[in-house]
Each structure stands twice: as structure tokens, then as C-alpha cells.
N, C-alpha and C positions, 0 to 999 in steps of 0.2 A: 504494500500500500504506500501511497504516497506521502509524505509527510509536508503539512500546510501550513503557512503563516500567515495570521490576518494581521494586518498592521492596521488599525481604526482608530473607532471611536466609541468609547462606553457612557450610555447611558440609560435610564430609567424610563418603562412607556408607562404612563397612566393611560386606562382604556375606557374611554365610553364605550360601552358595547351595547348594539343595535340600537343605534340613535334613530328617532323619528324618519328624522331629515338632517341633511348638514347645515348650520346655522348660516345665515345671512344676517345681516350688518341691524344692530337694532332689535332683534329677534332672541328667541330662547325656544331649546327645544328638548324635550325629555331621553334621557338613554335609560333603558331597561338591565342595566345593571353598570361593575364597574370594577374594574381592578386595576393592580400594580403589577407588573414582569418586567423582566429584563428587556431592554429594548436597545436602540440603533442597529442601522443595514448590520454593520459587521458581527456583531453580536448574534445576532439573530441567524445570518448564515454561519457562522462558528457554531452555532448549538444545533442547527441543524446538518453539518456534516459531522460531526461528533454522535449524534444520533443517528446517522449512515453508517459509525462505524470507522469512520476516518481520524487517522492522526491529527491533531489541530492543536498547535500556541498560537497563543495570541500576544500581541504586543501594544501597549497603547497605554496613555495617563490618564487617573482618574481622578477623584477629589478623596483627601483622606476624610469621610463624612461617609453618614449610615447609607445613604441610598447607593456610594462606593462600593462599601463592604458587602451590602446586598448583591450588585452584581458579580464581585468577584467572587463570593460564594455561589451563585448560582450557574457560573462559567466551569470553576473548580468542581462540581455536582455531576456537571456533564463532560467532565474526564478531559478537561481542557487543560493544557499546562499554561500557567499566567503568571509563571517565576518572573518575567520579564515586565509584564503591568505595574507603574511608578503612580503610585500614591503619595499624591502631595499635600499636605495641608494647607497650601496655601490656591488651592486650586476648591471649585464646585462641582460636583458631578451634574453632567448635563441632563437636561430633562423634558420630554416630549407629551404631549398630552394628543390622543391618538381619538378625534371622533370618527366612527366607525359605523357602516350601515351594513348590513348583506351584500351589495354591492360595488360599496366603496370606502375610500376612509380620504378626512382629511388632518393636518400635522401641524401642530405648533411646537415650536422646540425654542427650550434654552442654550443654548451652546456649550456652557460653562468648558470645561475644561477638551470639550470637542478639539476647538480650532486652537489647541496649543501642541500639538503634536509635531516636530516636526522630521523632514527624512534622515537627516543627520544623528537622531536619537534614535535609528534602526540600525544597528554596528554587525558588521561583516560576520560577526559570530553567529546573529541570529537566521541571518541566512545561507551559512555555511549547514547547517541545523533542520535545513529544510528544502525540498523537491519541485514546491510551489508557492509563489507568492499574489496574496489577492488582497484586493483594497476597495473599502467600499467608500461614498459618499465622497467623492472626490469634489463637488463643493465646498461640502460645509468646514470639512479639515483645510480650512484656511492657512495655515502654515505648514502645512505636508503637500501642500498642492504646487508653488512656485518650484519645488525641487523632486514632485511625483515623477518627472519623467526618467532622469537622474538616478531612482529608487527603483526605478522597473529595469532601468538598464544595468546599473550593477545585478540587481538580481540576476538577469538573464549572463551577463558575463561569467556568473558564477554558477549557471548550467540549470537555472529555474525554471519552470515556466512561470506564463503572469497573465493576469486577470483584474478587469478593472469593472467596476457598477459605478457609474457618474452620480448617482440619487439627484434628486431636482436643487437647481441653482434657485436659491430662495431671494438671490437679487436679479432673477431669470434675464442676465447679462448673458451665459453661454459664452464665456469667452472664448476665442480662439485656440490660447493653450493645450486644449484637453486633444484636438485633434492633432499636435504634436505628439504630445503624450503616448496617443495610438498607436505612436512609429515603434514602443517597445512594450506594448502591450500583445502579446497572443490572443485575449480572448474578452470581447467587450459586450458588456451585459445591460444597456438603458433598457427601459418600457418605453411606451410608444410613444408618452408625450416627450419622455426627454429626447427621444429621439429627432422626432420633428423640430423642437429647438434648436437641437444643436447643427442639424444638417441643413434647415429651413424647408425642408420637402415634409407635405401631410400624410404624403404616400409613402406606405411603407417601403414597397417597393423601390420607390423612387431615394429613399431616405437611405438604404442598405447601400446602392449603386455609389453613393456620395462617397459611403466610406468603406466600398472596396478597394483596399490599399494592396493587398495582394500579401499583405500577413496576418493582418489583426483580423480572424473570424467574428463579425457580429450577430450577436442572437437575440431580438428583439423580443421581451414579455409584453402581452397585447391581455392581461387578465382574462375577461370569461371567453374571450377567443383563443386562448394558447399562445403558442409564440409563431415567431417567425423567421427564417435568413437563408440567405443566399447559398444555395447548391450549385456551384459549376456554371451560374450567373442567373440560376434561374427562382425564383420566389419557390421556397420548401416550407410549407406551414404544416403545424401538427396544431390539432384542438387542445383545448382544457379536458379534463375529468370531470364530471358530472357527480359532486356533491352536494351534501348540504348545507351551507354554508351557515358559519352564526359570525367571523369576524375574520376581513381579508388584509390586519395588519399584518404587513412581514411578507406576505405571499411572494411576493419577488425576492424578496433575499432569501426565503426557503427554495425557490426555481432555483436562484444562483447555487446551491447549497448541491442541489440535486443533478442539475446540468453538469457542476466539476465534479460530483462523485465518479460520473459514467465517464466524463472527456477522462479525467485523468487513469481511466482504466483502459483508454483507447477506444473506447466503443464507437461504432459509427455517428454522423452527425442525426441522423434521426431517432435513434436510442437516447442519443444525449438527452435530445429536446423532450422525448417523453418522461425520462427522468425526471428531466427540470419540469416541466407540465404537472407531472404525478405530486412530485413534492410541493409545487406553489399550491396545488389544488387538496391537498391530504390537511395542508397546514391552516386553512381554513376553520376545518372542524373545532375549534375551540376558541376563548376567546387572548387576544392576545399572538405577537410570533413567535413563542416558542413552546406553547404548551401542549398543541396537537399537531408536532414537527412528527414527520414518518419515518418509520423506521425501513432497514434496507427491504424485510423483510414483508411488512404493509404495501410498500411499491411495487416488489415485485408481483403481490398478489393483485394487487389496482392493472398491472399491465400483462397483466396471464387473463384477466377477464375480458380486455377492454383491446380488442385485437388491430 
């Protein structure tokens, strides 16, 4: 098995679960219940490849403070190594409050100790240690982002592979850098809005062709449509899974979760994608991303049915 390093961002979701509706400006609207879980992209796909069965450390700073301590307990829970996770007092743990419908979810976040990470606090050791490197939320980590390309390319110099999830620019600038970035990225994982931002095409189609570089494989999550990407130039979609859904925070970062299990086993690009589909789609069932993540074994049974 391959051994994986998330380099992120740790923080806390609070979840309205099955909200009415999503609020609008002036408004109030009821959620039918409500918890705490561990939450951000990396988090959420580290506990989901962890519960695939995959090697996984994580690396990233957090706030020496309870909501801290809660998530590094609950990464440690899921047989995560976080010897390297830098607890600082002088730092807050970030914090996202997650309204969530059957359908959809929308995201407010604190940052706190998010965008202080930067690539230079990831030392040669920690990727000598590891087979693949993946990075979520290439936004919001504001000082890991001027030097992310930098971080993908030593990686890759020291025989990695790499994996990037952009998460949504919350100043929906889309700068230009990320498509640098690309040049030392293997395997790039937006949903379909970030996609169309960042390439300016609505088509998906159209959006893939942008950023066929001729290395970076992209694989488009399109939620209750499944994903989508490019096969030998030509549009390869595969559906969602047909559950029952109570809350789709995290779905995409359990797809990313499930999509590298299969890639990094070799599998072809349509096994990949049903991976990733199987798992964004399993991870629904509960509420919160990491509480009804699948197991390798719940997948495989989801795709021994579902031909």
C-alpha cells in the first residue's frame, strides 16, 4: 500500500443538519438537528482513506485549544499518524459552520490557524516518509499557496506522486497561480463550480479541454451527477450511487479519498471514478464528513451491485 501525506488544514464543522432551506440575507430558517465533527477538505479525506485502509500522516498546525485537541484525537482514533501536527498556543483552531440540506450544503469558516501553514514547515523528512502527496483547499491555506507549487515539485523530485482539491476561493478571484501549480500536480480534483471558475468554460467538457496539459489528469465531482474527465480527449462520465441521503458535507473530499485509494492501486480511470462516486455517495448517509465514510469493504459491495 501506498503511504500518504496530507499536508492541510485542521479544523472543526459545526453541522446544521437538514436545514429547511439555505438562508438568505435577513431570513432564519430551522435545521432538524445539529452536531460537532471533525471537519476541513483534508481532514475529512484523511479519515476517509484511513477508513479505506490506507496509510495516512498528516501534517499541519493547529490551535493549542479544546476544539484542537478534539480533532487531533479524533484523526489519532482513525489510525492517523499526527507526530508531525504543531500545536500552538498562540494560534485558534479554525472553525466552519456547515448548513446542510439533502441536496446541498452551504460554508462559513473561521480561518484561524488554517492560512498559517506554510511549504517550508513540510521538511524533506516528511516526504522522504511517504509514496504520495495530496493537499486540499488550496485557497484558503493562504500561506502554503505562494510556495504550493514548489511543494509539489520537490515532492515529485523525491519520487511522489501528487494530488491537489483547489476547495472554493472565498475571495472567488481564481487567480492565475493554481494553473501553474498544475505543471507539478499528477492529479487535480475541483467540483464543477470550481471548475468553471477557474477555467471560465460552464461546460464541463469545455472546462476539462482548458486544462488538458498532457500531465495533470483532471477529475471533475459534479455531486448527484457523479463525476466526470477526459479519456483519450473524449468526455468519460460515470453516475452517483443512489442513496439516501441525510447530509452531503464532505462528499467531495470522501470522492477525493476514494478516487486515490483505487488510482494509487493502479486501477483503470473508470474504477477510479466509481471509487470516488461510491465513496462521495456512501459518505452521505450520516450526518457530518466523516461519520458515515465507507469502508473498502461497503464499496466494494455498492459496486458488485450497481454494474
Amino acid at each position: 500500500m501506498k503511504r500518504i501525506l496530507i499536508v492541510g488544514e485542521i479544523n472543526v464543522d459545526l453541522v446544521f443538519k437538514q436545514c429547511q432551506a439555505l438562508p438568505t440575507p435577513g431570513r432564519e430558517v430551522l435545521a432538524e438537528d445539529f452536531c460537532m465533527t471533525p471537519g476541513s477538505s483534508s481532514m475529512i479525506c484523511a479519515m476517509g482513506l484511513a477508513r479505506l485502509g490506507d496509510p495516512v500522516s498528516f501534517h499541519g498546525k493547529v490551535g493549542a485549544d479544546t476544539w484542537g485537541d478534539h480533532c487531533l484525537d479524533a484523526l489519532r482514533r482513525a489510525g492517523i499518524d499526527v507526530a508531525s501536527v504543531q500545536q500552538d498556543p498562540n494560534l485558534r483552531t479554525g472553525v466552519t459552520a456547515s448548513l446542510s440540506t439533502p441536496q446541498d450544503r452551504a460554508l462559513v469558516t473561521f480561518a484561524g490557524a488554517i492560512d498559517v501553514l506554510r511549504a517550508d514547515d513540510v521538511g524533506d523528512a516528511l516526504l522522504a516518509g511517504a509514496d504520495h502527496l495530496h493537499v486540499s483547499s488550496y485557497y484558503l491555506q493562504r500561506a502554503l499557496r505562494p510556495d504550493c507549487r514548489a511543494l509539489f515539485a520537490r515532492a515529485r523530485k523525491a519520487g511522489l506522486t501528487t494530488s491537489l482539491d483547489p476547495g472554493f476561493d472565498p475571495q472567488q478571484a481564481w487567480g492565475d497561480d493554481l494553473r501553474d501549480t498544475l505543471n507539478e500536480v499528477d492529479l487535480f480534483l475541483p467540483n464543477e463550480l470550481e471548475l468553471a471558475a477557474i477555467t471560465g468554460h460552464d461546460d464541463v467538457l469545455d472546462g476539462l479541454r482548458a486544462l488538458d496539459l498532457g500531465h495533470t489528469l483532471t477529475v471533475v465531482k459534479r455531486g448527484q451527477r457523479g463525476c466526470a474527465s477526459l479519456d483519450h480527449g473524449r468526455l468519460h462520465e460515470v453516475p452517483a450511487f443512489a442513496v439516501d441521503p441525510v447530509d452531503s458535507t464532505g462528499a467531495g473530499d470522501s470522492f477525493d479519498a476514494g478516487f486515490l485509494h483505487a488510482w494509487l492501486r493502479g486501477l483503470p480511470l473508470h474504477d477510479c471514478m466509481r471509487w470516488g462516486s461510491a465513496c462521495g455517495s456512501l459518505s452521505t448517509r450520516g450526518t457530518g464528513g466523516t461519520t458515515a465514510q465507507a469502508s473498502a469493504l461497503e464499496v466494494e459491495a455498492l459496486l458488485a451491485s450497481v454494474r
